[in-house]
N, C-alpha and C positions, 0 to 999 in steps of 0.2 A: 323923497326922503330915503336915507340909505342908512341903515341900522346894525346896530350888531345886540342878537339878545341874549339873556341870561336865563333860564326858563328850565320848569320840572314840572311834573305833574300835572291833573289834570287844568290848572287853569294857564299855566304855561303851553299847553296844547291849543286850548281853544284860544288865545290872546295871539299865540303866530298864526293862528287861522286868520285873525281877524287882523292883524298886519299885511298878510297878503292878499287879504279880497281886498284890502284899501291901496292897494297899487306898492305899498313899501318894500323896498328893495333889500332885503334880509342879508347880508354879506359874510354874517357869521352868527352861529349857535352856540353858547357854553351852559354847558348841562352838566347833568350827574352821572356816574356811572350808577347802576342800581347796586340795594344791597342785600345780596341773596339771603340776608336774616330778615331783612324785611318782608312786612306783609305787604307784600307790592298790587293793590286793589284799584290802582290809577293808570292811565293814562302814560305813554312812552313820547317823550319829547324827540330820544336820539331816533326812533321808529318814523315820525312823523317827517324829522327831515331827510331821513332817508325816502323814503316815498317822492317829495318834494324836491328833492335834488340840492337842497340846505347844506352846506358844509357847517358841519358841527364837531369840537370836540368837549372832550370830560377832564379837563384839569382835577388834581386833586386838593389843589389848594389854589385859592382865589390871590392871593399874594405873590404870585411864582412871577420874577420879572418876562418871562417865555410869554407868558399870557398877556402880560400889558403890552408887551411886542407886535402880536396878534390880534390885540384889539386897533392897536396905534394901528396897525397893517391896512387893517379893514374900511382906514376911514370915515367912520361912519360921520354921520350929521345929528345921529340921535343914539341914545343906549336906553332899554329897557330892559327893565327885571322884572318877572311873574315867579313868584314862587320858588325863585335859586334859594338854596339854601343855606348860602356861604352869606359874608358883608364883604361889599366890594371895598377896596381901598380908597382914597383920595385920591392915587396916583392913576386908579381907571374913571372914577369921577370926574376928573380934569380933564379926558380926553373930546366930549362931549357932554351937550346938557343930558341928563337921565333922571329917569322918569321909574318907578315901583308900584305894582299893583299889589295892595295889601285887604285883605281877606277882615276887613272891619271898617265900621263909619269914625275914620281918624276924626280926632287926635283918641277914642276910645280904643281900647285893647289895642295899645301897640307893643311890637315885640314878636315873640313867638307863638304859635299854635293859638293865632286868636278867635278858631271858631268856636275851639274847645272848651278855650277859657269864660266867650260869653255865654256857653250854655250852663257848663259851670255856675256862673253868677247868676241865674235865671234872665237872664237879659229877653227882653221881649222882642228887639229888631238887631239888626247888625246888617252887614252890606259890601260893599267893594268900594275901593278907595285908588284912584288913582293917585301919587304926589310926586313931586320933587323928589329929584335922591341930595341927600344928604350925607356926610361922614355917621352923624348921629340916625340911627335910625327911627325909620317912619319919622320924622320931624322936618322935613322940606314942605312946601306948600302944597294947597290941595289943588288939583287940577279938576278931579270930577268925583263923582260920586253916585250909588245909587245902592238902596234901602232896601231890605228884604227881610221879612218878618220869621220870628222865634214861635212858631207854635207850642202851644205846653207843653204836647208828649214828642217833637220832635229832638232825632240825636244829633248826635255832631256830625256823623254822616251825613243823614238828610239836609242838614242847615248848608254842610259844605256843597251841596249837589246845588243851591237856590245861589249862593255863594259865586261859584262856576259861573252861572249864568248871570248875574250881577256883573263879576268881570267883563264878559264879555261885550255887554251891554254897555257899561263904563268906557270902555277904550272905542267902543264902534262908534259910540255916539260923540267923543272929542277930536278923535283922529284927523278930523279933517281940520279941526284948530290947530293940532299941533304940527301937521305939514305946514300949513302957510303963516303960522307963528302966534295965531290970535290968542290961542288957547290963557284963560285965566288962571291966575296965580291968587288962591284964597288965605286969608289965614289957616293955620295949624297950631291952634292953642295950647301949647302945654301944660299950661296948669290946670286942663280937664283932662280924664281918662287916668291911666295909668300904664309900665312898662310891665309885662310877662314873660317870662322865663319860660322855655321850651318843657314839656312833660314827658315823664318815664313813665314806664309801666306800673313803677312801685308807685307812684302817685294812683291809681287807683282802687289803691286798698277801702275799703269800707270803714266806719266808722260809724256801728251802729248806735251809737247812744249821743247822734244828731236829731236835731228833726226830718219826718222823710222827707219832705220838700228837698232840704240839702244832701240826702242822699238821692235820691232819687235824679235831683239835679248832676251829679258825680254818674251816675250807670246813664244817662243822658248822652253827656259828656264823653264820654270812654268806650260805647258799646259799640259791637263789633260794624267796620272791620275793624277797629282800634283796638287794643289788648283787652279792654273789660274791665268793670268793677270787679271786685275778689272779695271775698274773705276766707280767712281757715279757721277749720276746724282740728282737732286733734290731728293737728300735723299735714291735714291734706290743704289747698287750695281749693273753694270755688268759685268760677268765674259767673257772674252773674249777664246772659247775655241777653233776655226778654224778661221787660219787668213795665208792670205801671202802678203809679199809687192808686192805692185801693179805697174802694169807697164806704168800706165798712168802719162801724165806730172802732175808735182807738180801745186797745186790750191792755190789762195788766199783766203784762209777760216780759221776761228777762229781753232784753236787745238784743238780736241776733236769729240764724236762721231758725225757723219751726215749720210745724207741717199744721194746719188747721183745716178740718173737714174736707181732710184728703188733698190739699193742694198745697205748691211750699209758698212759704210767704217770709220776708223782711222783717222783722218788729224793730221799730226806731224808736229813738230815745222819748218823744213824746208821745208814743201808745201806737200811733198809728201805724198802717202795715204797706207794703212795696209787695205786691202779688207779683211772684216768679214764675214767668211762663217757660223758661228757660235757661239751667244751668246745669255746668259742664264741672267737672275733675276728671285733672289729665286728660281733656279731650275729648271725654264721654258723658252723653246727658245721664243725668240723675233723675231718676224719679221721685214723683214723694214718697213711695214704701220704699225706696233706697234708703234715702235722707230719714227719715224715723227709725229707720234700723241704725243706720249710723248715731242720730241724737240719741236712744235709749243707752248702744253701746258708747258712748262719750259719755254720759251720766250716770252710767254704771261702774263704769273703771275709776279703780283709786286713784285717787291724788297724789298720794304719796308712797312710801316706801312702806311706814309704818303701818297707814290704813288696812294693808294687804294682812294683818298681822291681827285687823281685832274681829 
Protein backbone atom coordinates (compact mmCIF):
# COMPACT_ATOMS: atom_id res chain seq x y z
CA UNK A 1 0.00 0.00 0.00
CA UNK A 2 1.39 3.40 -0.95
CA UNK A 3 -0.16 6.33 0.86
CA UNK A 4 -0.07 9.76 1.37
CA UNK A 5 -1.00 11.25 5.15
CA UNK A 6 -2.57 14.10 6.60
CA UNK A 7 -1.45 14.02 10.35
CA UNK A 8 -0.70 16.33 13.63
CA UNK A 9 -0.21 15.67 16.90
CA UNK A 10 0.24 13.19 19.13
CA UNK A 11 -2.05 10.65 17.45
CA UNK A 12 -0.83 11.57 14.03
CA UNK A 13 2.60 10.45 15.34
CA UNK A 14 1.83 7.36 16.64
CA UNK A 15 -0.78 6.10 13.58
CA UNK A 16 2.52 6.87 10.95
CA UNK A 17 4.38 4.80 13.50
CA UNK A 18 2.00 2.29 12.94
CA UNK A 19 1.80 2.67 8.95
CA UNK A 20 5.26 1.84 8.75
CA UNK A 21 5.82 -1.06 11.22
CA UNK A 22 2.76 -2.47 8.84
CA UNK A 23 5.16 -2.22 5.68
CA UNK A 24 2.96 0.99 4.20
CA UNK A 25 4.89 2.89 1.79
CA UNK A 26 4.38 6.71 3.07
CA UNK A 27 5.01 9.00 -0.12
CA UNK A 28 3.88 11.95 1.30
CA UNK A 29 3.22 13.95 4.85
CA UNK A 30 0.85 17.16 5.16
CA UNK A 31 0.83 18.64 8.31
CA UNK A 32 0.81 21.95 10.28
CA UNK A 33 3.13 24.41 10.69
CA UNK A 34 3.02 25.02 14.63
CA UNK A 35 1.63 27.98 16.27
CA UNK A 36 4.01 29.75 18.51
CA UNK A 37 0.82 31.05 20.57
CA UNK A 38 0.05 27.75 21.00
CA UNK A 39 0.60 25.53 24.07
CA UNK A 40 2.40 23.04 22.03
CA UNK A 41 2.34 19.96 24.88
CA UNK A 42 2.29 17.14 21.91
CA UNK A 43 3.96 15.39 19.71
CA UNK A 44 5.80 16.89 16.19
CA UNK A 45 4.47 15.10 13.10
CA UNK A 46 7.14 17.47 10.72
CA UNK A 47 10.00 16.08 13.49
CA UNK A 48 9.05 12.52 13.19
CA UNK A 49 9.36 12.53 9.38
CA UNK A 50 12.28 14.14 9.52
CA UNK A 51 13.91 11.37 11.60
CA UNK A 52 12.30 8.90 9.07
CA UNK A 53 13.41 10.34 5.99
CA UNK A 54 9.17 11.18 5.10
CA UNK A 55 8.83 13.99 2.72
CA UNK A 56 6.44 16.08 4.33
CA UNK A 57 5.06 19.66 3.74
CA UNK A 58 2.75 22.30 5.80
CA UNK A 59 0.30 23.93 3.37
CA UNK A 60 -1.67 26.58 4.79
CA UNK A 61 -4.66 25.81 3.39
CA UNK A 62 -6.12 22.43 2.56
CA UNK A 63 -7.83 23.97 -0.66
CA UNK A 64 -4.77 25.29 -2.54
CA UNK A 65 -4.84 23.50 -6.29
CA UNK A 66 -0.59 23.18 -5.52
CA UNK A 67 -1.62 20.68 -2.98
CA UNK A 68 -4.12 18.52 -4.92
CA UNK A 69 -1.20 18.47 -7.52
CA UNK A 70 1.11 16.95 -4.94
CA UNK A 71 -1.18 14.55 -3.68
CA UNK A 72 -2.38 13.46 -7.43
CA UNK A 73 1.84 13.36 -7.58
CA UNK A 74 2.22 10.88 -5.05
CA UNK A 75 -0.04 8.33 -6.30
CA UNK A 76 -1.19 7.03 -3.67
CA UNK A 77 -3.51 3.70 -3.28
CA UNK A 78 -4.89 5.03 -0.05
CA UNK A 79 -5.04 8.66 1.94
CA UNK A 80 -5.44 8.85 5.72
CA UNK A 81 -5.99 11.62 8.06
CA UNK A 82 -5.09 11.49 12.06
CA UNK A 83 -5.67 14.56 13.52
CA UNK A 84 -5.10 17.31 10.46
CA UNK A 85 -6.81 19.93 11.18
CA UNK A 86 -8.15 21.39 8.06
CA UNK A 87 -11.48 19.36 5.99
CA UNK A 88 -10.08 18.01 2.89
CA UNK A 89 -11.88 18.80 -0.20
CA UNK A 90 -13.86 16.46 -2.55
CA UNK A 91 -11.33 17.28 -5.08
CA UNK A 92 -8.48 15.37 -2.57
CA UNK A 93 -11.18 12.77 -1.64
CA UNK A 94 -11.53 11.60 -5.30
CA UNK A 95 -7.93 10.95 -5.53
CA UNK A 96 -8.14 7.82 -3.55
CA UNK A 97 -10.34 5.92 -1.02
CA UNK A 98 -9.50 7.86 2.63
CA UNK A 99 -9.96 6.69 5.67
CA UNK A 100 -9.98 9.47 9.26
CA UNK A 101 -9.10 8.57 12.73
CA UNK A 102 -11.38 10.33 14.97
CA UNK A 103 -10.86 10.63 18.74
CA UNK A 104 -14.68 9.13 19.77
CA UNK A 105 -17.06 5.95 19.45
CA UNK A 106 -18.75 7.55 15.94
CA UNK A 107 -21.40 8.41 15.10
CA UNK A 108 -21.05 10.04 19.19
CA UNK A 109 -19.23 13.38 19.47
CA UNK A 110 -18.49 14.20 16.00
CA UNK A 111 -16.89 17.21 14.87
CA UNK A 112 -14.30 19.08 16.72
CA UNK A 113 -12.42 18.65 20.17
CA UNK A 114 -14.37 15.47 20.76
CA UNK A 115 -12.46 14.43 23.94
CA UNK A 116 -13.19 17.62 25.47
CA UNK A 117 -16.64 17.78 24.77
CA UNK A 118 -17.31 14.05 26.06
CA UNK A 119 -15.87 14.95 29.51
CA UNK A 120 -17.77 17.94 29.35
CA UNK A 121 -21.08 15.80 29.10
CA UNK A 122 -19.83 13.42 31.77
CA UNK A 123 -19.75 10.70 29.26
CA UNK A 124 -18.47 7.43 30.96
CA UNK A 125 -16.55 5.75 27.75
CA UNK A 126 -15.45 7.16 24.47
CA UNK A 127 -12.71 5.70 22.19
CA UNK A 128 -11.09 5.74 18.60
CA UNK A 129 -12.78 5.51 15.52
CA UNK A 130 -11.44 4.72 12.43
CA UNK A 131 -14.12 5.72 9.04
CA UNK A 132 -14.47 6.47 5.80
CA UNK A 133 -13.76 10.15 4.66
CA UNK A 134 -16.49 11.72 3.55
CA UNK A 135 -17.17 15.42 2.04
CA UNK A 136 -19.49 15.68 5.43
CA UNK A 137 -17.51 15.02 8.31
CA UNK A 138 -16.94 12.11 10.44
CA UNK A 139 -20.20 10.61 8.48
CA UNK A 140 -18.31 7.82 6.13
CA UNK A 141 -18.64 4.28 7.40
CA UNK A 142 -17.07 2.79 10.31
CA UNK A 143 -14.06 0.58 9.69
CA UNK A 144 -13.01 -0.19 13.38
CA UNK A 145 -13.23 0.87 16.56
CA UNK A 146 -12.06 0.50 20.08
CA UNK A 147 -13.52 1.75 23.60
CA UNK A 148 -11.70 3.29 26.47
CA UNK A 149 -13.21 4.35 29.67
CA UNK A 150 -14.13 8.05 31.23
CA UNK A 151 -12.92 7.75 34.90
CA UNK A 152 -14.84 10.34 37.17
CA UNK A 153 -11.99 12.58 38.15
CA UNK A 154 -10.18 11.95 34.82
CA UNK A 155 -9.32 15.41 32.52
CA UNK A 156 -9.38 15.81 28.93
CA UNK A 157 -5.67 15.31 29.03
CA UNK A 158 -5.62 12.10 30.72
CA UNK A 159 -8.72 10.76 28.50
CA UNK A 160 -6.75 12.00 25.30
CA UNK A 161 -3.39 9.96 26.56
CA UNK A 162 -5.97 6.52 26.71
CA UNK A 163 -7.31 8.13 23.39
CA UNK A 164 -3.70 7.95 21.68
CA UNK A 165 -3.51 4.55 22.43
CA UNK A 166 -6.99 3.59 21.34
CA UNK A 167 -5.87 4.99 17.99
CA UNK A 168 -3.16 3.18 17.68
CA UNK A 169 -4.68 0.06 18.58
CA UNK A 170 -7.58 0.75 16.07
CA UNK A 171 -5.39 1.09 12.87
CA UNK A 172 -2.86 -1.85 13.98
CA UNK A 173 -5.37 -4.00 14.40
CA UNK A 174 -7.36 -3.28 10.78
CA UNK A 175 -4.41 -2.38 8.64
CA UNK A 176 -3.96 -5.60 7.38
CA UNK A 177 -7.83 -5.54 6.05
CA UNK A 178 -7.23 -2.54 4.54
CA UNK A 179 -4.13 -3.60 2.50
CA UNK A 180 -5.68 -6.54 0.82
CA UNK A 181 -9.18 -4.76 0.71
CA UNK A 182 -11.27 -7.05 3.33
CA UNK A 183 -11.62 -4.33 5.67
CA UNK A 184 -15.44 -3.73 6.77
CA UNK A 185 -17.63 -0.91 6.07
CA UNK A 186 -20.31 -0.63 9.17
CA UNK A 187 -22.98 1.75 9.53
CA UNK A 188 -22.51 5.33 10.89
CA UNK A 189 -25.86 6.41 12.16
CA UNK A 190 -26.58 9.73 12.19
CA UNK A 191 -29.44 10.15 13.89
CA UNK A 192 -27.41 9.16 17.15
CA UNK A 193 -24.68 11.38 18.78
CA UNK A 194 -24.46 14.78 17.67
CA UNK A 195 -22.03 17.47 15.63
CA UNK A 196 -19.49 19.91 17.99
CA UNK A 197 -17.93 22.94 17.36
CA UNK A 198 -14.31 23.54 18.10
CA UNK A 199 -13.70 25.37 21.83
CA UNK A 200 -11.97 28.68 22.72
CA UNK A 201 -10.64 29.54 25.74
CA UNK A 202 -13.49 31.93 26.70
CA UNK A 203 -15.62 28.89 26.69
CA UNK A 204 -14.08 27.96 29.85
CA UNK A 205 -15.44 30.55 31.98
CA UNK A 206 -17.21 29.23 35.19
CA UNK A 207 -20.52 29.40 35.86
CA UNK A 208 -20.90 29.09 39.40
CA UNK A 209 -24.72 28.83 40.17
CA UNK A 210 -24.45 25.27 38.16
CA UNK A 211 -24.53 22.11 39.87
CA UNK A 212 -20.89 21.03 40.76
CA UNK A 213 -21.15 17.89 38.80
CA UNK A 214 -21.45 20.42 35.78
CA UNK A 215 -18.73 22.34 36.85
CA UNK A 216 -16.64 20.32 37.84
CA UNK A 217 -17.31 18.34 34.55
CA UNK A 218 -16.05 22.03 32.58
CA UNK A 219 -12.44 22.30 34.95
CA UNK A 220 -12.34 18.25 33.86
CA UNK A 221 -12.70 19.14 30.50
CA UNK A 222 -10.41 22.34 30.09
CA UNK A 223 -7.54 21.65 32.70
CA UNK A 224 -4.13 22.25 31.95
CA UNK A 225 -2.34 21.73 29.49
CA UNK A 226 -5.62 23.20 27.96
CA UNK A 227 -6.28 27.01 29.00
CA UNK A 228 -8.45 26.10 32.30
CA UNK A 229 -11.52 26.88 33.88
CA UNK A 230 -11.62 30.79 35.01
CA UNK A 231 -13.49 32.83 36.81
CA UNK A 232 -12.98 36.64 37.92
CA UNK A 233 -13.10 38.41 40.50
CA UNK A 234 -12.98 42.34 40.86
CA UNK A 235 -11.49 42.52 37.65
CA UNK A 236 -8.73 39.79 38.02
CA UNK A 237 -8.98 36.26 36.26
CA UNK A 238 -8.60 32.99 38.07
CA UNK A 239 -7.63 30.00 36.38
CA UNK A 240 -8.69 27.02 38.22
CA UNK A 241 -5.92 24.29 37.50
CA UNK A 242 -6.41 21.17 40.47
CA UNK A 243 -9.78 20.84 41.76
CA UNK A 244 -12.01 17.78 42.80
CA UNK A 245 -15.64 17.55 44.16
CA UNK A 246 -15.60 17.67 47.61
CA UNK A 247 -17.07 15.23 49.84
CA UNK A 248 -18.26 17.62 52.39
CA UNK A 249 -22.13 18.52 52.90
CA UNK A 250 -23.46 21.15 50.64
CA UNK A 251 -23.16 24.84 52.39
CA UNK A 252 -25.29 27.92 52.36
CA UNK A 253 -22.91 30.30 50.84
CA UNK A 254 -23.11 32.84 47.88
CA UNK A 255 -21.69 30.61 44.39
CA UNK A 256 -18.43 31.49 43.86
CA UNK A 257 -14.76 31.34 45.08
CA UNK A 258 -14.34 31.31 49.26
CA UNK A 259 -11.90 30.05 51.56
CA UNK A 260 -13.15 27.52 54.29
CA UNK A 261 -10.98 26.20 57.09
CA UNK A 262 -8.15 27.59 55.44
CA UNK A 263 -8.39 25.90 51.93
CA UNK A 264 -9.97 27.61 48.72
CA UNK A 265 -12.94 26.02 47.59
CA UNK A 266 -15.77 26.36 44.56
CA UNK A 267 -19.41 26.78 46.11
CA UNK A 268 -21.92 25.78 43.25
CA UNK A 269 -25.16 26.54 42.74
CA UNK A 270 -26.59 23.42 44.53
CA UNK A 271 -24.49 23.90 47.95
CA UNK A 272 -21.90 21.80 47.13
CA UNK A 273 -18.22 22.53 46.94
CA UNK A 274 -15.08 21.91 44.00
CA UNK A 275 -11.93 21.80 46.58
CA UNK A 276 -9.09 23.90 44.72
CA UNK A 277 -5.97 22.35 45.03
CA UNK A 278 -4.66 24.71 42.56
CA UNK A 279 -5.09 28.27 41.29
CA UNK A 280 -3.34 30.78 39.31
CA UNK A 281 -3.87 34.82 38.51
CA UNK A 282 -1.74 35.99 35.87
CA UNK A 283 0.34 33.03 36.24
CA UNK A 284 1.01 32.89 39.79
CA UNK A 285 -0.62 30.44 42.39
CA UNK A 286 -2.66 31.97 45.00
CA UNK A 287 -3.06 30.95 48.21
CA UNK A 288 -5.92 30.78 50.48
CA UNK A 289 -4.64 33.80 52.84
CA UNK A 290 -4.14 35.53 49.30
CA UNK A 291 -7.73 34.78 48.25
CA UNK A 292 -9.42 35.91 51.76
CA UNK A 293 -7.42 38.90 51.53
CA UNK A 294 -8.59 39.58 48.12
CA UNK A 295 -12.48 38.33 49.14
CA UNK A 296 -12.51 40.68 52.36
CA UNK A 297 -11.15 43.47 50.02
CA UNK A 298 -13.88 42.79 47.16
CA UNK A 299 -16.54 42.98 49.85
CA UNK A 300 -15.32 45.82 51.44
CA UNK A 301 -15.01 48.20 48.40
CA UNK A 302 -18.10 50.24 47.21
CA UNK A 303 -20.21 49.51 44.59
CA UNK A 304 -20.84 52.46 43.69
CA UNK A 305 -19.91 55.99 43.23
CA UNK A 306 -22.33 57.25 45.90
CA UNK A 307 -21.56 54.48 48.47
CA UNK A 308 -18.06 56.01 48.87
CA UNK A 309 -20.21 59.13 50.16
CA UNK A 310 -22.30 57.54 53.15
Amino acid sequence: MRAVVFAYHNVGVRCIKVLLAGGVDIALVVTHEDNPQENLWFESVAELCLMEGIAHITPADATNPVLLAQVRAARPDTLFSFYYRHMLPASILEVAPAYNLHGSLLPQFRGRAPVNWAVLHGATETGATLHAMTVKPDAGAIVAQTAVPILPDDTAFEVFGKVTVAAEQTLWRVLPALVDGSAPQLPNDLTQGGYFGGRKPADGRIDWTQPAQQVYNLHRAVAPPYPGAFTELNGISYVVRQARLSKLAPVALAPGLAVLDGAIVGVCGDGRLLAIASLYANDQPISAAQLQDRLTAHVSTPNTIEEKFI
